[in-house]
C-alpha positions as CSV (number, residue, x, y, z in Angstrom):
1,X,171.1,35.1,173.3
2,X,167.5,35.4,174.4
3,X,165.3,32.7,175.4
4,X,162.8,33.3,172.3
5,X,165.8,33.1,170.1
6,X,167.5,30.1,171.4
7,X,164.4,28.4,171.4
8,X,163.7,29.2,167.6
9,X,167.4,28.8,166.7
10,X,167.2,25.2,168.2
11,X,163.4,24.0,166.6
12,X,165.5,25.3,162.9
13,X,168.2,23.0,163.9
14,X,165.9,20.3,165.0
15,X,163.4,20.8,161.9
16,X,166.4,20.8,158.9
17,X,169.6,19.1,160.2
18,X,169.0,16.1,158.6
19,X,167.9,17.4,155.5
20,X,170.7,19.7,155.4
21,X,173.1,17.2,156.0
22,X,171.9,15.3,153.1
23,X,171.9,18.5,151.0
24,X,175.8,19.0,151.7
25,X,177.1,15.2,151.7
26,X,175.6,15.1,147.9
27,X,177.5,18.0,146.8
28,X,180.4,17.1,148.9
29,X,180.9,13.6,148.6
30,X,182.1,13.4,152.0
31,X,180.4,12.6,155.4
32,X,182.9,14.9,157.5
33,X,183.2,17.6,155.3
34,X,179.2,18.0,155.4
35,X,179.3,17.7,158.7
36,X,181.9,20.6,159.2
37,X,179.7,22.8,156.8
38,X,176.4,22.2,157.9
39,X,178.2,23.2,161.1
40,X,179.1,26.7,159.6
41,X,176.2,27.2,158.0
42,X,174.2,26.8,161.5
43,X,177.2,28.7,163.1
44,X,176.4,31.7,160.6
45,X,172.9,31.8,161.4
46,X,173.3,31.9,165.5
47,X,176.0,34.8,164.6
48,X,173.7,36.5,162.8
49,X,170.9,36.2,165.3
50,X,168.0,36.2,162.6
51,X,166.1,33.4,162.7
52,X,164.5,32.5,159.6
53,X,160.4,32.1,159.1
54,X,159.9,28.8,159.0
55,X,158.2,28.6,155.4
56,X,161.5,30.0,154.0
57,X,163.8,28.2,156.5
58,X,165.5,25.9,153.7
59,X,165.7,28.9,151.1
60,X,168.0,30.6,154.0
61,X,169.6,27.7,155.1
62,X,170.7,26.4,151.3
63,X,171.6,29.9,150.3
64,X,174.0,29.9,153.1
65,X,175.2,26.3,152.7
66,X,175.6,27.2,148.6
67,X,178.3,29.6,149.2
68,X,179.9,27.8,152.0
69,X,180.4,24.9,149.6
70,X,181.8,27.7,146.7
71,X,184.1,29.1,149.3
72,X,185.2,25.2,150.0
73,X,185.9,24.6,146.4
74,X,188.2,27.7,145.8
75,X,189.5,27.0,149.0
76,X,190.9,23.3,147.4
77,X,191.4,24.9,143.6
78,X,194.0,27.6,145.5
79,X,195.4,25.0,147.6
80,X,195.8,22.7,145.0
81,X,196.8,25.1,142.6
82,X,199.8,25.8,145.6
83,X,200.8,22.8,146.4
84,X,201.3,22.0,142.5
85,X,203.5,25.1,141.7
86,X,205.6,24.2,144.8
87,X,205.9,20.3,144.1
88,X,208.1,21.2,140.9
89,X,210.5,22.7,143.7
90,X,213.8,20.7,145.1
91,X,213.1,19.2,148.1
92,X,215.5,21.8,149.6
93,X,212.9,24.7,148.7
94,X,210.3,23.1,150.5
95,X,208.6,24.8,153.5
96,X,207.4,23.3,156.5
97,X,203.6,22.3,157.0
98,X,203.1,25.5,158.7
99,X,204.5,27.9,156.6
100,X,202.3,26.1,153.8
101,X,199.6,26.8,155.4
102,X,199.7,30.4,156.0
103,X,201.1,30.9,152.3
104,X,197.6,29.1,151.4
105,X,195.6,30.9,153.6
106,X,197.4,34.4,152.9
107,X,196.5,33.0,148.8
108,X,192.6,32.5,150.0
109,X,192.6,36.5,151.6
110,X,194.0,37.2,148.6
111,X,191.4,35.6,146.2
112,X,188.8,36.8,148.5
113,X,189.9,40.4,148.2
114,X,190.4,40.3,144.4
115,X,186.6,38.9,144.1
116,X,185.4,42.2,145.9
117,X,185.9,43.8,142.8
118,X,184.9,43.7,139.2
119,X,186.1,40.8,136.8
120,X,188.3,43.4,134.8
121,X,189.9,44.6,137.8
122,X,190.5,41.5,139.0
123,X,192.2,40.5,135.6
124,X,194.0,43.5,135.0
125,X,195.8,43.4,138.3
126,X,196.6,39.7,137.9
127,X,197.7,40.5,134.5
128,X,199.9,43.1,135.6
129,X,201.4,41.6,138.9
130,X,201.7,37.9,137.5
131,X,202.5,38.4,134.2
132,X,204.1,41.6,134.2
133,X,201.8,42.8,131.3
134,X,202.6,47.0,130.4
135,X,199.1,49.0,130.8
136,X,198.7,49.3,126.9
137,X,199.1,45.6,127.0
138,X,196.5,44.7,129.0
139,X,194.3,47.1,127.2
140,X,194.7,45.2,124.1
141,X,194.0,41.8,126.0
142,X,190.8,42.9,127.8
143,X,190.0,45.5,124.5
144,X,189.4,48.4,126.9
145,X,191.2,51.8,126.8
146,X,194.3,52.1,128.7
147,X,193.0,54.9,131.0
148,X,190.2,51.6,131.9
149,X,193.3,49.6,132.6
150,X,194.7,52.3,135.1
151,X,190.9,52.7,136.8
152,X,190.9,49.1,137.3
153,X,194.6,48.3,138.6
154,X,193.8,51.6,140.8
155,X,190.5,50.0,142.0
156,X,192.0,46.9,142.6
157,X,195.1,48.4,144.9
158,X,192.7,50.7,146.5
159,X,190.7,47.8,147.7
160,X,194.3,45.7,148.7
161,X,195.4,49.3,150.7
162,X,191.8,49.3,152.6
163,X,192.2,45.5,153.6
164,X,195.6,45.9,154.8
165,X,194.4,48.8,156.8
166,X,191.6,46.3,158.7
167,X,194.1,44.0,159.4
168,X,195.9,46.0,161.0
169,X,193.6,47.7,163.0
């Protein structure tokens, strides 16, 4: 990092850490977990290496923090949403702490993926790998043809197939 950037990443810092913190522990309702965000947030803006202007500093800085705080939120809805399904389980069919962990976090890629593409796609799949809906089921569901219904399972596969091609790379 160059000396004019450091320099201007640090005076953002300086200038809007408190307010930012404030800005996250009221949506939050938690000290640490503001603490861990505002940390991101700052983290996302050194990676970027764009330094806001100053008179729009706190429009950058919120948008950022905004969908750090969304991505929190479905983080704790899928992880709740988990942990619920499983807790019906016998104790037997539990997993370890670990293996929980990378179910949830393989369920976050997954809901990440599935919001790359468009709300019918998203549906469609679900509706097709969850509940084992037939095409001209769906169709009727989402009132769309079923030749939408294939265009948007395609979509939503195609997008699955390019992600597990990145993360294999």
């Amino acid at each position: 990092m160059n000396r004019d950037l450091q320099l201007q990443f640090t005076q953002l810092y300086e200038m809007h850490q408190g307010w930012l913190s404030n800005f996250l522990r009221k949506r939050l309702n938690c000290s640490h977990k503001a603490a861990d965000l505002m940390q991101d947030t700052y983290l996302k803006v050194l990676v970027s290496g764009k330094i806001p202007p100053t008179e729009y500093a706190r429009q950058y800085l919120t948008c950022i923090a905004k969908g750090l705080v969304v991505d929190q939120y479905r983080r704790w809805r899928i992880e709740q949403a988990y942990l619920e399904s499983i807790s019906h389980l016998p104790e037997e069919h539990h997993s370890s702490p670990e293996k929980r962990l990378e179910v949830i976090e393989t369920l976050i890629e997954i809901d990440t993926l599935l919001h790359q593409v468009s709300e019918k796609a998203r549906q469609a799949f679900l509706l097709r790998r969850l509940e084992g809906l037939s095409y001209s089921d769906i169709a009727v569901q989402l009132n769309v043809s079923i030749s939408s219904v294939e265009k948007y399972i395609a979509k939503a596969l195609q997008a699955c197939a390019i992600a597990m091609m990145e993360r294999h790379k």
